[in-house]
C-alpha positions as CSV (number, residue, x, y, z in Angstrom):
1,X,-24.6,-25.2,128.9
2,X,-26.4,-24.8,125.4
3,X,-24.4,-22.8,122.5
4,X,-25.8,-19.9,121.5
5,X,-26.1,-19.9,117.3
6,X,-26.9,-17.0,115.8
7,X,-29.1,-17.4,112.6
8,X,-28.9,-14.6,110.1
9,X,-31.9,-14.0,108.1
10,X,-32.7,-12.4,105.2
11,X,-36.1,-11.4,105.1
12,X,-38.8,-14.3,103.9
13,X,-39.4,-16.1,100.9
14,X,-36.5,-17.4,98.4
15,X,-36.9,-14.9,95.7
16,X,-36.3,-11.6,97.5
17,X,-35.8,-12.9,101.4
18,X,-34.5,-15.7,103.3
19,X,-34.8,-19.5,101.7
20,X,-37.4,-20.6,103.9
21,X,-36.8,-24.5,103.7
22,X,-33.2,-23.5,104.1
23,X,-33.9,-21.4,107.3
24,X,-36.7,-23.9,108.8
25,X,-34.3,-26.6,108.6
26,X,-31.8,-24.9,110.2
27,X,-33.7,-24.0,113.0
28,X,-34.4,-27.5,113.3
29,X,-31.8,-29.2,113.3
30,X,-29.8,-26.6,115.6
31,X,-32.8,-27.3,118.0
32,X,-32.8,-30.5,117.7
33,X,-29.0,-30.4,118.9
34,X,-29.8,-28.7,121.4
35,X,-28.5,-25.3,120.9
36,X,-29.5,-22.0,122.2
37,X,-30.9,-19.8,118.4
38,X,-30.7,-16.0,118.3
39,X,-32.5,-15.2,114.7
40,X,-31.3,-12.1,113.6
41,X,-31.7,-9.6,110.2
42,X,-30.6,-6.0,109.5
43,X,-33.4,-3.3,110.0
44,X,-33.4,-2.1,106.7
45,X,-35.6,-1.9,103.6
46,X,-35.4,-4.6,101.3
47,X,-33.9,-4.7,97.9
48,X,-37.3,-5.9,96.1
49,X,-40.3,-7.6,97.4
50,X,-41.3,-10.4,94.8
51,X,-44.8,-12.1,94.3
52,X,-43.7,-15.7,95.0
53,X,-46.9,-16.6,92.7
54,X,-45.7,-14.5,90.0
55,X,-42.3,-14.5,90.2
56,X,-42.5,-10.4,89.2
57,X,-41.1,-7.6,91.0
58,X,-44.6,-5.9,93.4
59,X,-43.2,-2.5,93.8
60,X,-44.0,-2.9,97.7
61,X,-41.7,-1.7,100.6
62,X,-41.0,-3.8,103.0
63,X,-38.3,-3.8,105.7
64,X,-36.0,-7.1,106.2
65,X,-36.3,-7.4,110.0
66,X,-39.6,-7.6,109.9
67,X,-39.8,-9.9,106.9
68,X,-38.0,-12.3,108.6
69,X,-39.7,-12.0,112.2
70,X,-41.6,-14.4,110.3
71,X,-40.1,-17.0,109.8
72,X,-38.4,-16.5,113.8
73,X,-42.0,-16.2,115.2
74,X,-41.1,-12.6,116.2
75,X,-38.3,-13.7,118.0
76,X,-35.9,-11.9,116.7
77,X,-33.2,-9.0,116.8
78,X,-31.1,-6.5,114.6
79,X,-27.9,-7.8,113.7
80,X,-26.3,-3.8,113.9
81,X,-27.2,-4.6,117.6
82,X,-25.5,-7.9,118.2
83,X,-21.8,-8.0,119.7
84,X,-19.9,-11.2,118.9
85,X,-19.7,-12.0,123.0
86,X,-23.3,-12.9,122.1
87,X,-22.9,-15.7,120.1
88,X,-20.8,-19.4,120.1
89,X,-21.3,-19.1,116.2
90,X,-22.9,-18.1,113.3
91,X,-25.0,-19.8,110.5
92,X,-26.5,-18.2,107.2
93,X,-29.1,-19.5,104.9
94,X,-29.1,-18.6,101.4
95,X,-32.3,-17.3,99.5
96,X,-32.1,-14.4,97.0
97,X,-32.2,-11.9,100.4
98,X,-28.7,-13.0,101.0
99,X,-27.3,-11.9,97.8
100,X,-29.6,-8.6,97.6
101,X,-30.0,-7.2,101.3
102,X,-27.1,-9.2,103.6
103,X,-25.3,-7.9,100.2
104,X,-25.4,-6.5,96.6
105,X,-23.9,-9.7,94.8
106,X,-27.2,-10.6,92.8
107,X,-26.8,-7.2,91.7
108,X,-22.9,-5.9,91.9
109,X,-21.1,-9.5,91.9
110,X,-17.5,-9.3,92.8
111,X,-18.0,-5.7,93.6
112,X,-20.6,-6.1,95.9
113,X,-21.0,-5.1,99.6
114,X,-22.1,-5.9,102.5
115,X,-24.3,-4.6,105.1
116,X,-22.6,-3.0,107.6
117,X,-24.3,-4.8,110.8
118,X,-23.3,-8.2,108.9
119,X,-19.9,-7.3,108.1
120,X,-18.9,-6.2,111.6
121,X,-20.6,-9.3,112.9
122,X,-18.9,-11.6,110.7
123,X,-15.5,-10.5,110.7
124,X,-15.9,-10.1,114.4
125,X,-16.9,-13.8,114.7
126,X,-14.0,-14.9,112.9
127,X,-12.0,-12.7,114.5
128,X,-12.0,-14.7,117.7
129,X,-12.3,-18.3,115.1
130,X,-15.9,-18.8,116.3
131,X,-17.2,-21.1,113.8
132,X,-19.4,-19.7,110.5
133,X,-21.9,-21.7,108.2
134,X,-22.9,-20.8,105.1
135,X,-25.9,-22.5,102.9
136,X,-26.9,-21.8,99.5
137,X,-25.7,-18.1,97.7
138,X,-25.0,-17.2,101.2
139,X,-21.1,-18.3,100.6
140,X,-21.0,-15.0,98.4
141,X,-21.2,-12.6,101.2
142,X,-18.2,-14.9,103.3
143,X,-15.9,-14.4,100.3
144,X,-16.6,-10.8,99.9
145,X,-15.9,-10.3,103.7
146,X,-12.8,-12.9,104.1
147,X,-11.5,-14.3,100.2
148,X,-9.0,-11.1,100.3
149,X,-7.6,-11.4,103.6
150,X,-8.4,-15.0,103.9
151,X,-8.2,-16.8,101.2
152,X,-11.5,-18.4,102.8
153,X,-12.5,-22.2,101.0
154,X,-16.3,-22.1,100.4
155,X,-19.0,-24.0,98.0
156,X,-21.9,-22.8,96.2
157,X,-22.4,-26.3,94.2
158,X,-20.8,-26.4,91.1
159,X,-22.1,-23.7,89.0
160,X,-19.3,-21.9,86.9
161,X,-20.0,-18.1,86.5
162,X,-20.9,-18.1,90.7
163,X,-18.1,-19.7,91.4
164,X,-15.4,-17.6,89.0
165,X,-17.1,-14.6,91.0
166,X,-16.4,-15.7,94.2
167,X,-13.1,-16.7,93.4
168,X,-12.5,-13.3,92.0
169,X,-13.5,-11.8,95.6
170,X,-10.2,-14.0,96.8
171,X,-11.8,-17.5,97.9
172,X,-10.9,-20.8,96.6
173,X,-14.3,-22.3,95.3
174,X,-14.6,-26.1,95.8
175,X,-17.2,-28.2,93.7
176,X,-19.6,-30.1,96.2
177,X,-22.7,-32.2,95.7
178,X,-26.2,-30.9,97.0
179,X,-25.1,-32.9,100.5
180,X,-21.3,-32.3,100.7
181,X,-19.8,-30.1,102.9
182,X,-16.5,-27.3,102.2
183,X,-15.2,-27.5,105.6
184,X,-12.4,-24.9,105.8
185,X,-10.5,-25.7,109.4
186,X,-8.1,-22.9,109.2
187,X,-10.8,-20.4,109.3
188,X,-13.7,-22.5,111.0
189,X,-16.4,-21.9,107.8
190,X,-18.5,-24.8,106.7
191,X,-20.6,-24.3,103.4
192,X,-23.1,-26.7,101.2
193,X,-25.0,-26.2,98.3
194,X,-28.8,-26.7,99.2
195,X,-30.8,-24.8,96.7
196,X,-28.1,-24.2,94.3
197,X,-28.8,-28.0,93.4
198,X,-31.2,-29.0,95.4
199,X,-34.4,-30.5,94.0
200,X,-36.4,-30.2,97.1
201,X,-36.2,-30.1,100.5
202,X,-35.3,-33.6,101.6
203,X,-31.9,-32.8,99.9
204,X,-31.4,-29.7,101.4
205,X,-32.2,-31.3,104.7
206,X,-29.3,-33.4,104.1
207,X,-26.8,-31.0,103.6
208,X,-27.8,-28.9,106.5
209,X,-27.7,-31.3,109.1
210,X,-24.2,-31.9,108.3
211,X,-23.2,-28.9,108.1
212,X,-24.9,-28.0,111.6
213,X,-23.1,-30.8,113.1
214,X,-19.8,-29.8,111.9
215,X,-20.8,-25.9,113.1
216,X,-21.4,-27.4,116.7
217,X,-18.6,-30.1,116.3
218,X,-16.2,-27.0,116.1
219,X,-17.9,-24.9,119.4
């Protein structure tokens, strides 16, 4: 029987959504091993919207669900309505989204927090140690949810200020090339870099693909 990963997005398009290249190859290569995806995003406004030709703030509304029905071909539910039953684990790609609308780090750092549909999720999932994978700035919203309580050994690369912050939410940061893995075993979370050093996507794809098969090596 196929395990059933939940993939959290984040709206769509690195500067204010979801990475996509992150996201595409994680759908991939969860596909590709089989596994049964539920795509999921909180129904809730965005932080910004961003003109990826620009690079400058639009002034638009738009509303993350929908964003990200996008990139999951519509396929696609609200994370507040998810119940951890649902779901053999978890994985979440990075992209500015995860740091403004899955949480307020890009904007609050250590103090940020986290939407409430994602929080319950997450500390649900771990709850009952189903596995959780975290690419990218998407680390910052693990430690934020499990560094007190956990202690919870993530990556985001090897950048300095991002990693004093997470540390100061209560994880222990580990420095990992763009396709190195921090696998944490006591509390099943598995983290890589990807954008945070990658140069393009045949380096993210590296990292992901490990990191997927340690996610499904654990279910």
């Amino acid at each position: 029987m196929a395990k059933r990963i939940g993939v959290l997005l984040a709206g769509s398009g690195y500067l204010d959504g979801a990475e996509i290249h992150e996201a595409t190859l994680a759908l991939y290569f969860l596909d590709k091993a089989g596994a049964d995806i539920v795509c999921m995003a909180p129904n809730i406004a965005q932080a910004e919207v961003v003109d990826h030709w620009t690079g400058k703030p639009t002034g638009e509304i738009r509303n993350v669900l929908v964003e990200s029905a996008r990139i999951a071909r519509g396929k696609i539910r609200d994370v507040a309505t998810l119940d951890e039953n649902e779901l053999d684990a978890l994985l979440i790609p990075g992209g500015f989204g995860a740091a403004k609308n899955l949480c307020t780090f890009a904007m609050d750092g250590p103090d940020c927090v986290v939407d409430v549909g994602v929080a319950t999720l997450v500390r649900a999932l771990h709850a009952n140690k189903k596995p959780i994978g975290a690419l990218c700035i998407a680390p910052s919203l693990v430690a934020r949810l499990l560094g007190q309580t956990h202690q919870v050994a993530l990556t985001i690369g090897s950048d300095a200020a991002t990693a004093t912050a997470l540390e100061a939410m209560g994880a222990k940061h580990l420095d990992r090339s763009v396709d190195a893995l921090a696998i944490d075993e006591a509390n099943r979370v598995v983290s890589t870099p990807c954008y945070m050093l990658a140069r393009g996507p045949a380096e993210v794809g590296a990292g992901v693909e490990k990191l997927v098969t340690q996610l499904l090596a654990w279910v």
